[in-house]
N, C-alpha and C positions, 0 to 999 in steps of 0.2 A: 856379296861376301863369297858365293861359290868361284866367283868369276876369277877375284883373286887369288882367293886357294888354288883354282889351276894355273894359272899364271904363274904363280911361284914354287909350287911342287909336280906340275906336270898333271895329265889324266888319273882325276880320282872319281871314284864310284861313290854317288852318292851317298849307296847302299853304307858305307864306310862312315857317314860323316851324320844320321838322321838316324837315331834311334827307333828300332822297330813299334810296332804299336804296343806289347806285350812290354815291354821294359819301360815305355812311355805308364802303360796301365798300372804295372807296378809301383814304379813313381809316384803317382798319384797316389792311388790307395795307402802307400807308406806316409806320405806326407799329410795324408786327413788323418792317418791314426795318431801321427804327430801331435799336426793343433789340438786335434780332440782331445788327447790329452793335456796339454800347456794349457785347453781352455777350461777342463775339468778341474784342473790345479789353483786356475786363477779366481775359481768360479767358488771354490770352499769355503773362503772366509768371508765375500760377502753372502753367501748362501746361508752361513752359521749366524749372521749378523741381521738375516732379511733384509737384508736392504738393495734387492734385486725385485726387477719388474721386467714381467713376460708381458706381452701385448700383440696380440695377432697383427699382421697386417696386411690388408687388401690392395693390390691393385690390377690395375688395364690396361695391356697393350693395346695403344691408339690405334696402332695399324691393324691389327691381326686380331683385333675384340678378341683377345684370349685376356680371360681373368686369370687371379694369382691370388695364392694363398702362401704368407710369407710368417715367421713366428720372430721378433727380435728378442733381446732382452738386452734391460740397459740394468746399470751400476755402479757404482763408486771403487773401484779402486782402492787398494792398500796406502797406497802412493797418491792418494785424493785425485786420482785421474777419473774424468767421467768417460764413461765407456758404451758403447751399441755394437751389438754384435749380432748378425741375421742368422739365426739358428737354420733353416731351409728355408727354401721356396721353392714350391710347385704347381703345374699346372690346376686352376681349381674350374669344375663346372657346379654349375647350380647356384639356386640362391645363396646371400650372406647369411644365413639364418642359425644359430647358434646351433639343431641340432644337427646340422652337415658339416658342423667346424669339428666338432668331435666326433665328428666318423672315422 
């Protein structure tokens, strides 16, 4: 892609064409405030209705025995759509034992 950029416009500085990390950062952080909210929004009526399910879940990096602590939650849609959405996931140490899951 840069190759033909110069090719048809002559020496361009990268600098010009690759967003810094701070506008990148920003980015980002705008765009989770986003979902969070569209998911807070979508998340009302089945939340008013209970018909939402949180479910921890566990897994293992095969290579790097690093375990994970992941939380989903699934649900029905207004629009009868079934829905899974991975609230986080993070590095976890320790046993699976209920009282290190609410620490």
């Amino acid at each position: 892609m840069f190759i033909k950029i110069g090719a048809q416009y002559g020496l361009v500085d990268a600098k010009d064409l690759i967003p810094s990390r701070r506008t990148i950062g920003r980015s980002v952080k705008d765009l989770a405030d986003k979902y969070r909210l569209e998911l807070k929004e979508e998340l009302t009526e089945p939340l008013h209705a209970k018909a939402v399910t949180i479910a921890p879940d566990f897994w293992q990096n095969k290579y790097n025995q690093q375990a994970y602590l992941g939380l989903n939650i699934t649900y029905v849609h207004i629009n009868h759509q079934y829905k899974s959405v991975d609230l986080f996931c993070r590095p976890f140490n320790g046993t699976k034992s209920y009282d290190l899951i609410l620490k």
